[in-house]
C-alpha positions in Angstrom: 19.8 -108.3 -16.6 18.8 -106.0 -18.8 16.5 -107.6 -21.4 16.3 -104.7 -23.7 18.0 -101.5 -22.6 16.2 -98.7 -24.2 12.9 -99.6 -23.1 14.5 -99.6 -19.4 14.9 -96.2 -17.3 18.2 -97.6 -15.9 20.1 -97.6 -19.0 18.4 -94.9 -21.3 21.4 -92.2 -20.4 24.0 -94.7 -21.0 26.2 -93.8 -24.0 26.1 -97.2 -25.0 22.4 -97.4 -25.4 21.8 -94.2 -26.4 24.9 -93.3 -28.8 25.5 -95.1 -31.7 26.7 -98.1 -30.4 23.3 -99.7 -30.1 23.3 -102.1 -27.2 19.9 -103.4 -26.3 21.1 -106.3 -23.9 23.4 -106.3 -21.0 23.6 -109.1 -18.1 26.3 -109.5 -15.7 27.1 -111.4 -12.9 29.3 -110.0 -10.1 33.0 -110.9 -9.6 33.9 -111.0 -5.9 36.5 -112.6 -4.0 36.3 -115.0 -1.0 36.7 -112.3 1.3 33.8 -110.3 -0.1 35.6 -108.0 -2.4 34.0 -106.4 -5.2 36.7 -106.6 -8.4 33.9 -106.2 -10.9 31.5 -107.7 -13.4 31.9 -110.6 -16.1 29.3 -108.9 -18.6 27.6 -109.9 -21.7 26.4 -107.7 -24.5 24.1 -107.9 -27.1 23.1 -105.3 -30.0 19.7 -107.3 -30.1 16.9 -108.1 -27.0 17.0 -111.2 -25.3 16.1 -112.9 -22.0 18.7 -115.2 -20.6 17.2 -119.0 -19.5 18.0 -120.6 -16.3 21.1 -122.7 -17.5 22.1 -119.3 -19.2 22.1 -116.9 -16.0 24.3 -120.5 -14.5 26.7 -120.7 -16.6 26.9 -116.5 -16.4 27.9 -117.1 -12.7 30.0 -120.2 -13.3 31.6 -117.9 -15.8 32.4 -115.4 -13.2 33.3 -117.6 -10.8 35.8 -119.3 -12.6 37.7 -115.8 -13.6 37.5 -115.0 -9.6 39.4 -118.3 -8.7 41.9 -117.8 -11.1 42.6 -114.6 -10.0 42.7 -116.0 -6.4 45.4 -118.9 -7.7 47.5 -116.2 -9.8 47.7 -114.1 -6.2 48.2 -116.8 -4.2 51.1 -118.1 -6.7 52.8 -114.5 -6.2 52.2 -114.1 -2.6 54.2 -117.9 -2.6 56.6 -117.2 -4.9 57.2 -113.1 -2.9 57.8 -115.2 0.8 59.7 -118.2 -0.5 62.5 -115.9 -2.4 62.6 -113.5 0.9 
């Protein structure tokens, strides 16, 4: 989480914080598999400071996983569908 981005040193030379788009808050919670691969992030973004709560930063990673299991279903769905029409 970054409560508000250009008062941190990680996000001061991203175009996004230092261009005109004005971001100020980023969080993000990781997307990765049941087998430990990385796909991504489920980000949010905010052109004002905040702090996420508790129950926020929860639902964050309920969020993510969520997206991660349904890609997991939509996979599994093809790699059924792929064997049963061979």
């Amino acid at each position: 989480m970054v409560a508000n981005a250009p008062e941190d040193p990680r996000a001061l030379a991203n175009p996004l914080v230092a261009g005109g788009f004005g971001l100020r808050f980023y969080a993000a919670a990781p997307l990765t598999t049941r087998d430990g691969y990385n796909l991504g992030t489920m980000c949010i973004l905010d052109f004002k400071p905040r702090v996420l709560t508790r129950q926020e930063e929860t639902t964050l990673r309920c969020l993510a996983a969520v997206v991660v299991h349904n890609l997991e279903l939509r996979l599994e769905s093809r790699s059924a569908s792929s064997a049963h029409s061979s």
